[in-house]
C-alpha positions in Angstrom: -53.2 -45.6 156.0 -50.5 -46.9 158.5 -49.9 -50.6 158.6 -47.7 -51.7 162.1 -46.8 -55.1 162.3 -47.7 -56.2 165.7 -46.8 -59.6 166.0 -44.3 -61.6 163.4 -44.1 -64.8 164.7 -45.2 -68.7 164.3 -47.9 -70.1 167.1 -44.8 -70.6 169.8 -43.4 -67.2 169.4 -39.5 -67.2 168.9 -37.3 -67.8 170.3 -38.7 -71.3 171.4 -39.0 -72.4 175.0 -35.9 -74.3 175.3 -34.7 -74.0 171.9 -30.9 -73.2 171.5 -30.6 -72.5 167.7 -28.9 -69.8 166.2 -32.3 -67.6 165.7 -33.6 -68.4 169.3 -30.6 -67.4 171.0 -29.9 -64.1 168.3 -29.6 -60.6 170.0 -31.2 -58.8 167.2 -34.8 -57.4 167.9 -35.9 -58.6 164.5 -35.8 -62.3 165.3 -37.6 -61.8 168.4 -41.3 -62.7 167.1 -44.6 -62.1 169.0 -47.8 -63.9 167.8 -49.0 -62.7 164.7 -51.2 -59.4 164.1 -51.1 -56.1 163.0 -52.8 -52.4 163.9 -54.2 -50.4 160.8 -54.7 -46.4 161.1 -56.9 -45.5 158.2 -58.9 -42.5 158.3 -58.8 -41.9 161.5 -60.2 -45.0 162.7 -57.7 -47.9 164.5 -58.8 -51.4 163.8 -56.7 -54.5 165.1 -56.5 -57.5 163.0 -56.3 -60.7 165.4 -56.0 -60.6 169.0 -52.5 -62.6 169.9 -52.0 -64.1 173.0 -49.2 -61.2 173.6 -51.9 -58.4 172.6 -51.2 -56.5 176.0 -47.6 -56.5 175.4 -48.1 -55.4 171.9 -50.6 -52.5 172.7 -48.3 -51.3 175.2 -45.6 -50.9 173.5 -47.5 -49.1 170.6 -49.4 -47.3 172.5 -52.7 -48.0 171.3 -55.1 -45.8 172.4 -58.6 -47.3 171.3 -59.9 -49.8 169.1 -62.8 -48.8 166.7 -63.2 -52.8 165.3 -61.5 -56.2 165.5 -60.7 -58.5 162.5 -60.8 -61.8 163.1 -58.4 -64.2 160.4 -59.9 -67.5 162.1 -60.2 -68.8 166.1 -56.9 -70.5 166.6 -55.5 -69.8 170.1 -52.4 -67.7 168.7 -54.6 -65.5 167.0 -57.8 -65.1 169.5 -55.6 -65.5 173.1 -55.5 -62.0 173.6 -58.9 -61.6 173.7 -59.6 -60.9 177.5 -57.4 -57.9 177.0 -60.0 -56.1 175.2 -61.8 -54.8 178.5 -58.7 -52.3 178.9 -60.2 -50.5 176.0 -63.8 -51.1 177.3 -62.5 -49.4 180.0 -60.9 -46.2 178.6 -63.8 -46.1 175.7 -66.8 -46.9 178.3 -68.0 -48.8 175.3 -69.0 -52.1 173.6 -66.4 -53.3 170.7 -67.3 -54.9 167.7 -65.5 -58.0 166.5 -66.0 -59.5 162.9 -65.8 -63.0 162.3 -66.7 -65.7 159.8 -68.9 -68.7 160.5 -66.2 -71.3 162.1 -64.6 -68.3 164.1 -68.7 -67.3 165.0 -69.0 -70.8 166.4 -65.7 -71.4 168.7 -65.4 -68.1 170.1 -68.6 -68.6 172.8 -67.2 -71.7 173.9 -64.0 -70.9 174.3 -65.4 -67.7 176.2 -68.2 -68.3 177.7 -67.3 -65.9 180.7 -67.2 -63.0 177.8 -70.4 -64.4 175.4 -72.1 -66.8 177.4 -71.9 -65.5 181.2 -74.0 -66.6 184.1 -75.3 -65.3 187.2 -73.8 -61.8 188.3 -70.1 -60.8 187.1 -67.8 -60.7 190.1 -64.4 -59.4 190.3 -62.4 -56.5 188.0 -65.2 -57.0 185.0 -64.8 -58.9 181.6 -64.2 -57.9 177.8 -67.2 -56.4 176.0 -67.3 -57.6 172.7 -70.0 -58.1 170.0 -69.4 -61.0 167.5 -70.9 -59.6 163.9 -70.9 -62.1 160.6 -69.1 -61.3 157.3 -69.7 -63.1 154.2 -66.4 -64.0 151.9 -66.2 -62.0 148.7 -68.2 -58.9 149.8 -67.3 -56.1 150.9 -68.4 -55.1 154.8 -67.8 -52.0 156.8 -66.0 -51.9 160.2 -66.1 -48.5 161.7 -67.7 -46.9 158.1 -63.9 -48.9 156.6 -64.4 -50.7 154.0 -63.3 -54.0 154.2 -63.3 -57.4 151.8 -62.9 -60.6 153.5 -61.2 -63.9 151.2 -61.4 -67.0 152.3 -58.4 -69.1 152.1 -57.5 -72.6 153.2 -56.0 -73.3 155.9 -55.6 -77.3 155.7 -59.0 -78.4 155.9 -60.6 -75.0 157.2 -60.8 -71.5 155.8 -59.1 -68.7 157.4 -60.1 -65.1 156.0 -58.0 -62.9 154.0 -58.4 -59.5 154.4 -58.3 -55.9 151.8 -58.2 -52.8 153.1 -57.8 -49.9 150.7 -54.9 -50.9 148.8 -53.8 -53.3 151.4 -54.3 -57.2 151.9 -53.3 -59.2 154.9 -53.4 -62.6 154.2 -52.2 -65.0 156.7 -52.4 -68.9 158.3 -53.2 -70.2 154.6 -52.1 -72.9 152.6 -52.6 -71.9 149.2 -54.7 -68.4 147.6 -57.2 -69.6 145.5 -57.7 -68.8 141.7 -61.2 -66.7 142.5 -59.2 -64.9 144.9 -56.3 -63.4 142.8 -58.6 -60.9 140.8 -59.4 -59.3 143.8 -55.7 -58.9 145.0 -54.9 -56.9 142.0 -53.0 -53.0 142.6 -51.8 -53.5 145.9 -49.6 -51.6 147.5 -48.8 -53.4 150.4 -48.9 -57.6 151.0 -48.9 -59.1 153.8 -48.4 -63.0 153.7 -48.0 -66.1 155.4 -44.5 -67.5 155.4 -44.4 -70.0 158.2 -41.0 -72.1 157.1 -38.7 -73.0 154.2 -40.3 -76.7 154.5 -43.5 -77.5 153.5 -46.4 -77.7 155.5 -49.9 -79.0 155.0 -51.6 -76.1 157.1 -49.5 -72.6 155.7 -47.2 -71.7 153.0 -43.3 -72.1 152.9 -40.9 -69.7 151.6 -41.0 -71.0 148.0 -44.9 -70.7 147.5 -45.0 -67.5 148.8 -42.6 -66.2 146.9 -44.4 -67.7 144.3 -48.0 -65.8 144.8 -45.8 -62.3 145.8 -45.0 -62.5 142.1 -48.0 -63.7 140.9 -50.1 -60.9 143.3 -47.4 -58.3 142.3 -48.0 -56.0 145.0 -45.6 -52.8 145.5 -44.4 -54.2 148.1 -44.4 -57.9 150.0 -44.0 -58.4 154.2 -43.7 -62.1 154.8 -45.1 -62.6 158.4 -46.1 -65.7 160.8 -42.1 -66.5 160.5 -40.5 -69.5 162.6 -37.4 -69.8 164.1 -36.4 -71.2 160.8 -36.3 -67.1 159.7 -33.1 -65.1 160.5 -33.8 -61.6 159.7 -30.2 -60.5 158.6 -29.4 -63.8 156.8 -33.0 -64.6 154.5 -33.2 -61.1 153.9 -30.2 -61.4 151.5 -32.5 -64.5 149.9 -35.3 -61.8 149.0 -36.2 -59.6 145.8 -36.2 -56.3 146.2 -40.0 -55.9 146.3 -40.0 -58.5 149.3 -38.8 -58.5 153.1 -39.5 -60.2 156.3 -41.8 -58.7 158.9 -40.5 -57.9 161.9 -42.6 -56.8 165.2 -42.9 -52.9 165.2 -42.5 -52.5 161.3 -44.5 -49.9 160.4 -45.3 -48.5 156.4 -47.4 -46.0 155.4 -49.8 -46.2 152.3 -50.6 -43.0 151.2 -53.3 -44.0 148.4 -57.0 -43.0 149.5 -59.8 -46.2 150.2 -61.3 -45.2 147.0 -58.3 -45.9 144.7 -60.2 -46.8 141.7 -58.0 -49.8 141.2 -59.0 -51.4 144.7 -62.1 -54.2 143.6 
C-alpha cells in the first residue's frame, strides 16, 4: 500500500490570502498546504479520499492516472470542491465512478450539485462529472473496488465526519474527539493519519495537545498530523514532536508493506 498525502492544509489553504506571518510568507515547500486529502495505491487499485477544492492541481502533479473509488470524510466545501474535476477521469476511463458517503454527506451532495446528480433538460457544453453516490454504514466493513474498507464515525462539533481503515491504515480527519467504541478498532496500525488543525482549541477539530494525546493512546507505528493551519511551521514543530510523530506535508508519500489481511487489522 502507498499512502500520498495530497493535500495538508486547514479549509483556507496556507499561506492565507493576505496573511503576512512567518508560515505564510515561508519559502519552504512544506508550509505550503493544499486542502486536505490523500491518494491510496493498494493492490493495484487507486482510491482518493476527499475531493479538495485544489484536486486538479493535486492530480497533476501526482500524476494520477485513474480513480477506481472516492471516499468521502463528510460534505464540507474544502473537502467536496473538487468534485467537478472528476469528469477528467470519466473521460480517460469512459466510465461511471463510484463515490461512498454516509447519510449527511448522501443528503448535501445533490444540492450542492444538482448539475452532476440532479440535472435537467439536455447537457450542453464540455459534459459534467459522472459519479454514483453509494451508502456506507459506520462500524462495518464495505468494499470499494473489491478494498476493504471500515468507516468510524467521529464528531465533528455537532456532526459526524467518517473515519476511515484501510489495511493497516486509518485516516482520520476534521474530528473533535475519537470516541471510546472507536479505539478497539484502531488497534496495529501502521500508519495514522490525524487531524491537527492548531495548537488552540477548537470546538469543531483537534489541537496539537489532543492529538498527541490519542497518537499515544492509538499507538500506531507511525503518526502524520494533517489539516495543519498557518499556526504549523514544518521545520520549527517538528522539533516539538516524538519520534513516532511528524507533520504532513503535501506530496509525503509512505509505503506500508503489510498485506489487507494482516490478522491484527479488525
Amino acid at each position: 500500500m502507498r499512502i500520498t498525502v495530497l493535500g495538508s492544509g486547514t479549509s483556507t489553504g496556507v499561506p492565507l490570502i493576505h496573511c503576512r506571518c512567518r508560515v505564510c510568507r515561508s519559502t519552504d515547500p512544506r508550509n505550503d498546504r493544499t486542502r486536505t486529502s490523500v491518494w491510496v495505491r493498494v493492490a493495484g487499485k487507486s482510491l482518493l479520499i476527499d475531493i479538495s477544492p485544489d484536486f486538479r492541481r493535486q492530480a497533476l502533479r501526482h500524476r494520477i492516472p485513474r480513480l477506481d473509488g472516492i471516499l468521502i470524510t463528510h460534505p464540507h466545501a474544502d473537502h467536496i470542491g473538487g468534485l467537478d474535476e472528476i469528469r477528467s477521469f470519466n473521460f480517460i476511463q469512459k466510465e461511471r465512478i463510484a463515490a461512498w458517503g454516509h447519510d449527511w454527506t448522501l443528503e448535501e451532495l445533490p444540492s450542492r450539485y444538482p448539475y452532476i446528480f440532479k440535472p435537467t433538460g439536455k447537457v450542453e457544453g464540455g459534459g459534467i462529472a459522472q459519479v454514483d453516490l453509494r451508502p456506507f454504514h459506520w462500524n462495518r466493513r464495505f468494499k470499494v473496488a473489491g478494498i476493504p474498507v471500515l468507516a468510524l464515525r467521529l464528531p465533528h462539533g455537532s456532526r459526524s465526519t467518517a473515519g476511515f481503515r484501510i489495511g493497516d491504515f486509518a485516516y482520520l480527519t476534521d474530528c473533535s474527539e475519537i470516541p471510546a467504541e472507536a479505539m478497539p478498532r484502531l488497534r496495529g496500525l501502521e500508519l495514522l493519519v490525524l487531524d491537527c488543525l492548531k495548537f488552540a482549541e477548537h470546538d469543531t477539530h483537534l489541537n496539537f495537545e489532543r492529538a498527541l494525546d490519542y497518537a499515544a493512546r492509538i499507538g500506531a507505528k507511525k503518526t502524520v498530523l494533517t489539516h495543519l493551519s498557518h499556526d504549523f511551521d514544518y521545520v520549527r514543530d517538528s522539533r516539538r514532536l516524538p519520534k513516532t510523530v511528524a507533520l504532513a506535508y503535501d506530496g509525503l508519500t509512505i509505503n506500508i508493506r503489510k498485506s489487507l489481511k494482516s490478522r491484527r487489522s479488525p
